[in-house]
N, C-alpha and C positions, 0 to 999 in steps of 0.2 A: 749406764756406766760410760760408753764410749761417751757422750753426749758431757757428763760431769769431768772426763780426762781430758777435754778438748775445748772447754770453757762454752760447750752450746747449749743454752739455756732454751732456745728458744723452739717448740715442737717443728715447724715450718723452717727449722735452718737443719735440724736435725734431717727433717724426711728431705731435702736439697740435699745432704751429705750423704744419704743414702744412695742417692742416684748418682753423683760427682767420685765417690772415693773408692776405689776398685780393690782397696783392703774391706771398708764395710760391707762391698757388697760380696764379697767373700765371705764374710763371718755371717751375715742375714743368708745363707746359698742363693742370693741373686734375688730375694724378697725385697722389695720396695713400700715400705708403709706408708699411708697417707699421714698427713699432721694429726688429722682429726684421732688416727687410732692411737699414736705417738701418746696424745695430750688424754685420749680417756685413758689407757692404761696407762699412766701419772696419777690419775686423781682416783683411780678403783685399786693402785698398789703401795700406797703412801707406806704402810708398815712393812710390806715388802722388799719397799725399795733401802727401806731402813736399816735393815737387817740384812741385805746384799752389801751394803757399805762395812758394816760391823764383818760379817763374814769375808769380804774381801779383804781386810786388815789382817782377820784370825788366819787365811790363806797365809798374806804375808809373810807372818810370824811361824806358822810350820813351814811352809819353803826355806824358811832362814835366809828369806832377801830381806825382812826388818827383825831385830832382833832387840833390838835397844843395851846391846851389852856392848858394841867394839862402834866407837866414836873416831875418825877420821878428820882430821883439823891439820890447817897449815899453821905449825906452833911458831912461828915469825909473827904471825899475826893474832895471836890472842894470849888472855895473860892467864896464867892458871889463879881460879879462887874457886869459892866455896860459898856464895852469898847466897840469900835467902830462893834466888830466883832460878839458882842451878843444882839444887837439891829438892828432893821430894818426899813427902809420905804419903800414909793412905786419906790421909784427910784431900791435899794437894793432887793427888792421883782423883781421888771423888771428883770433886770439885772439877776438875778438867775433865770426863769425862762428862759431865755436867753441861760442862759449857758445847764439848763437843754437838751432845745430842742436841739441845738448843740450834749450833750452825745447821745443823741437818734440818733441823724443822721451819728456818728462817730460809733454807737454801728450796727447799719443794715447795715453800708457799710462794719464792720468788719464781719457781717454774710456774706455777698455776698464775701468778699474777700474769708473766709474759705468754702466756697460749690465752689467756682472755683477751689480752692484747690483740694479740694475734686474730682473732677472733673476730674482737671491735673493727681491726682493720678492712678485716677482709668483708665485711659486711657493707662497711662504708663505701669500700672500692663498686661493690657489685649492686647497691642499693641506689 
């Protein structure tokens, strides 16, 4: 989660931030993980990790920090309408969460691409 909030895809930049950010190493109680554990628990919790993102939204939404009902906009700058792109139904709702799940599964394979990466590198350096 900290790793998706902070745009660090990569398991070797993550286990560097563990050691570097003295909030993360607060929330791990001063645990330091290697890359290597980083990147196998990725690829042993793909449904896990799915359904941490799903659940942290459903959080959102009982906290009443997303709500989707009270919309804040500076009206100088937008014009009120009604077009097909700012209305929804349950078709348009499907469909978007559709796509959603899709990013999610584009977004953990692009983790697993970059810890192979990672991986390839570190091999090359030490070989």
């Amino acid at each position: 989660m900290y790793g998706y909030l902070n745009g660090l895809r990569s398991s070797r930049k993550l286990e560097k931030e563990c050691a570097r950010n003295i909030e993360l190493q607060w929330l791990l109680c001063a645990i330091i993980p290697n890359y290597h554990s980083i990147s196998d628990f990725r690829k042993q919790n793909p449904t896990g990790l799915k359904n941490l993102f799903k659940l942290f939204v459903s959080f959102l939404k009982d906290a009443e920090l997303i709500g989707c009902e009270i919309i804040a906009i500076d009206g100088t700058k937008s014009r009120a309408h009604n077009s097909k792109k700012a209305n929804f139904n349950q078709k348009k709702i499907e469909r978007h969460l559709a796509y959603i799940e899709k990013r999610t599964q584009e977004y953990l394979a692009e983790l697993a691409k970059d810890d192979s990466q990672d991986k390839s590198r570190k091999t090359a350096l030490c070989g």
